[in-house]
C-alpha positions in Angstrom: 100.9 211.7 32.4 97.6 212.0 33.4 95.1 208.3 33.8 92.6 207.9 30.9 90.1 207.9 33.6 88.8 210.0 36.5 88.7 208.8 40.0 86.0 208.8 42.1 86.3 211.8 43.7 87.4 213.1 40.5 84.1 212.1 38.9 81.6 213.5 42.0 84.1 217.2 41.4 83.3 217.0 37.9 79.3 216.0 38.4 79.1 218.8 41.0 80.4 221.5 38.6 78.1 220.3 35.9 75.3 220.4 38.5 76.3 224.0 39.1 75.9 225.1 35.6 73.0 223.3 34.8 70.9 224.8 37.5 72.3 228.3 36.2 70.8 227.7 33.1 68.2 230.2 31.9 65.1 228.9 30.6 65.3 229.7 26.8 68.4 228.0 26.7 67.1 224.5 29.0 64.4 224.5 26.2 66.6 224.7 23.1 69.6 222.3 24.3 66.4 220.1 25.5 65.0 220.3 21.8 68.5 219.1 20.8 68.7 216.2 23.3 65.1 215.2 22.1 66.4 215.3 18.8 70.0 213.4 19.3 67.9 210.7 21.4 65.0 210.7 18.3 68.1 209.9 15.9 68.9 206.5 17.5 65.1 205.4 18.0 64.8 206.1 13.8 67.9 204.2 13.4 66.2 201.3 16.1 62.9 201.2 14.7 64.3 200.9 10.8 66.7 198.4 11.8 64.4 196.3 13.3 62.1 196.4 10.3 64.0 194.1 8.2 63.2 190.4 8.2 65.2 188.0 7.8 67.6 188.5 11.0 67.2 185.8 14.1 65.2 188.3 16.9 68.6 188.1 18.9 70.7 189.2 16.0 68.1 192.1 15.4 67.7 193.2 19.0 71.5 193.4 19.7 72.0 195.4 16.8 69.1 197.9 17.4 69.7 198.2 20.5 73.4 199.2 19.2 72.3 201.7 16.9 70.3 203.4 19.6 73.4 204.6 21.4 74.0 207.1 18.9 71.4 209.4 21.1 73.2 209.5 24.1 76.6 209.6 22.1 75.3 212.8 20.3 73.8 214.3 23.8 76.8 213.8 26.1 80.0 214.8 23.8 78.3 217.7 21.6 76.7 218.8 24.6 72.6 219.2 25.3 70.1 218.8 28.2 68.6 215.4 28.8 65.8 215.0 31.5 66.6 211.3 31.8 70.7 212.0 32.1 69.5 215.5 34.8 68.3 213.2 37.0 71.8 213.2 38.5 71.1 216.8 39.6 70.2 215.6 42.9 73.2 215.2 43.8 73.5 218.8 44.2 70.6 218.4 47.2 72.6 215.6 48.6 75.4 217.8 48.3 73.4 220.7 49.6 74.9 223.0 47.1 71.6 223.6 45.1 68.3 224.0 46.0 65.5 222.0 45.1 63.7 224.3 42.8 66.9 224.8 40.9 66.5 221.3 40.6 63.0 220.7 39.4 62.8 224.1 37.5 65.5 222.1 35.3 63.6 219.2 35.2 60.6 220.5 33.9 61.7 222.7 31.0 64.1 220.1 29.9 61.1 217.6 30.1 59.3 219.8 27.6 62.0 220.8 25.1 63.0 216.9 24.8 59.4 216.6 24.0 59.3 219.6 21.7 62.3 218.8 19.8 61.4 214.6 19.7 57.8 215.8 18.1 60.0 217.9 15.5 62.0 215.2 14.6 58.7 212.9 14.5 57.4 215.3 12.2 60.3 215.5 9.9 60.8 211.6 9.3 56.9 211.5 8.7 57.1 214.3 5.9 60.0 212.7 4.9 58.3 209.9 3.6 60.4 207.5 5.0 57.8 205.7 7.0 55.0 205.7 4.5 55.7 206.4 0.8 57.7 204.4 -0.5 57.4 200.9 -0.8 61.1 200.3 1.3 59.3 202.2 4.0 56.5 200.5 4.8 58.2 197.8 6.9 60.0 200.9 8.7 56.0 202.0 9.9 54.9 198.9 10.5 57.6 198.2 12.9 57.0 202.0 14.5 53.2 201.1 14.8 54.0 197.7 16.8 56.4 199.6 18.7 53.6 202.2 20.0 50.9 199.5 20.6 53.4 197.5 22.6 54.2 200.5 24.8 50.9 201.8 25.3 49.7 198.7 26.3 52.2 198.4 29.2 50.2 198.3 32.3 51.2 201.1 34.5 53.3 198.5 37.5 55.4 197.2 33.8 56.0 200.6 32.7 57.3 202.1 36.3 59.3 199.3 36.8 61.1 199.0 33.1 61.7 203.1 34.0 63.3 202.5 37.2 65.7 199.7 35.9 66.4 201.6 32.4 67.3 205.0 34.2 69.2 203.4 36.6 71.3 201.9 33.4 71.2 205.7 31.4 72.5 207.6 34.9 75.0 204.9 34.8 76.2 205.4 31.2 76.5 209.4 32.0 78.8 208.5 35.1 81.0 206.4 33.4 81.5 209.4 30.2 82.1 211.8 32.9 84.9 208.9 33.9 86.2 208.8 30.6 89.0 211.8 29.6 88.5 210.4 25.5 86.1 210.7 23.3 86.8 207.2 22.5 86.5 206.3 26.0 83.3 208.1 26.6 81.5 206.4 23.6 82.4 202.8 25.5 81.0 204.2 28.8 78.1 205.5 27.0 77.6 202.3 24.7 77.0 199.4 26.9 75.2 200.3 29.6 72.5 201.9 27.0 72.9 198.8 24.7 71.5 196.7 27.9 68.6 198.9 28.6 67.5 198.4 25.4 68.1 194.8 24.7 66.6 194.3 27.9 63.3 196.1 26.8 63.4 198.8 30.0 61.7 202.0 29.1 62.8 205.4 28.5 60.5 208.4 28.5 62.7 210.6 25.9 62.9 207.6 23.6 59.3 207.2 23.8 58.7 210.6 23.4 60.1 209.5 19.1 58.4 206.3 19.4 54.9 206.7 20.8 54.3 209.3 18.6 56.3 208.3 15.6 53.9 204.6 15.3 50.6 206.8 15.8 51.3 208.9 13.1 52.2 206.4 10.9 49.3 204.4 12.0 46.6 207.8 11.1 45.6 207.9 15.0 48.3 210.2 16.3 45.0 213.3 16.9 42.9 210.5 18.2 44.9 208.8 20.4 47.3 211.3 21.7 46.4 211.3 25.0 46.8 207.6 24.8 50.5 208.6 25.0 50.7 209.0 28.3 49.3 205.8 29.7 53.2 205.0 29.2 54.6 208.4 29.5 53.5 209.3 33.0 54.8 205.6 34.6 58.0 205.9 32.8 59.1 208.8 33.7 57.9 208.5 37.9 59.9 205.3 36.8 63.3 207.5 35.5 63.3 209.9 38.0 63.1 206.9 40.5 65.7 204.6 38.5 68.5 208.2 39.2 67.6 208.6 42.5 68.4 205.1 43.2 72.0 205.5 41.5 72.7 208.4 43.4 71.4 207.2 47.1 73.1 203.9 47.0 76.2 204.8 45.7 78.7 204.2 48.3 80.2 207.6 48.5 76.9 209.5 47.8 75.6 207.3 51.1 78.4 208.5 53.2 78.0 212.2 51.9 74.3 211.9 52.7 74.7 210.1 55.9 77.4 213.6 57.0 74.7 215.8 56.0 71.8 214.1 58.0 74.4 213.9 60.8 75.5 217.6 60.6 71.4 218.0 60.9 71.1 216.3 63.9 74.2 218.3 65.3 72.3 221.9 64.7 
């Protein structure tokens, strides 16, 4: 009978062989299964930002609960399958590793950066048109709370934002470790579910979340053309933030340390 979980070794086997197809990934298909990771990770900032619209909940009560709901994103990425520049981060181990080269790596990174964005605008678009943050009268809480949401972000200053990015992708990078871990669905929903929960609870930042929720409170707000740029105040720090928050996870893992320590040494041998 075989453990529900992986072993270590088991789980840096499994990571390397996803590595390995994800850097053999043609570029049509990064940005479509990035569309459907911005998407999956969209669904569980609507179901965040309309949960915590409703008054009468104590702010703890309403936190913990949206910040519940949000794990349906990175449920719906990791078992269904898409590309998430937040969860890709773990691509470097492959140049730990040495078994892929770093423009594998970044040419990942960059054209699943912009089909997250693509497909989070899409989804953006659709609850707008929708009506469900505007016309009817239920909805206008929902707005509101997607306009305070915005403002708060883009006021971060740029120090906050890095920061919350380091500490929430250090928490997402997690999460994907411990599904990899997992041989059951059940199992990998757990893995996925508390780690995430914490991130947001805690109020760290992540860039394909915000990627729903900047844009999402603008619109609803009538400034989204005006103030688009505005965007990236937070965008930018967050995601220098993510990509630091995964390389943290990977570097001072105690196995990835001794695998990276043999490859410097090997170096020094040549």
């Amino acid at each position: 009978m075989s453990s529900e979980t992986r072993t270590p070794l088991e789980i840096s086997r499994a990571l390397d062989a996803i590595v390995a197809r994800k850097s053999a990934e043609s570029i049509p298909g990064m940005i479509l299964l990035g569309m459907l990771a911005g998407i999956y990770i969209g669904f569980g900032a609507v179901a965040a930002t309309t949960l915590g619209a409703y008054s009468g909940l104590p702010e703890g009560v309403s936190k913990l609960l949206s910040a519940s709901v949000f794990c349906v994103g990175l449920i719906l990425v990791i078992i269904p399958g898409s590309e998430l520049f937040t969860g890709n981060i773990l691509m470097a181990t492959g140049l730990v590793s040495g078994k892929v080269r770093f423009a594998r790596v970044t040419r990942n990174w960059i054209f699943v950066y912009f089909g997250n964005f693509c497909g989070a605008l899409l989804l953006v678009a659709a609850v707008y048109f929708s009506g469900l943050m505007h016309e009817e009268a239920s909805a206008s809480a929902t707005g509101e709370n997607a306009i305070r949401i915005a403002r708060a972000k883009i006021a971060l200053p740029f120090t906050h934002a890095f920061i919350r990015g380091i500490l929430c992708n250090m928490l997402v990078c997690l999460a994907v470790i411990l599904a990899i871990a997992a041989r059951s669905v059940s199992g990998k929903i757990l893995g996925i579910y508390f780690p995430v929960m914490t991130f947001v609870l805690c109020g760290f930042e992540h860039s394909i979340a915000n990627m729903y929720f900047l844009p999402a409170g603008l619109l609803a707000e009538g400034s989204f053309a005006a103030d688009f740029f505005a965007m990236f105040r937070n965008l930018i720090p967050v995601t220098l933030g993510n990509i630091v928050g995964g390389l943290l996870v990977i570097l001072l893992h105690p196995a990835r340390t001794k695998q990276l320590t043999g490859v410097f040494a090997r170096r020094e041998r040549m």
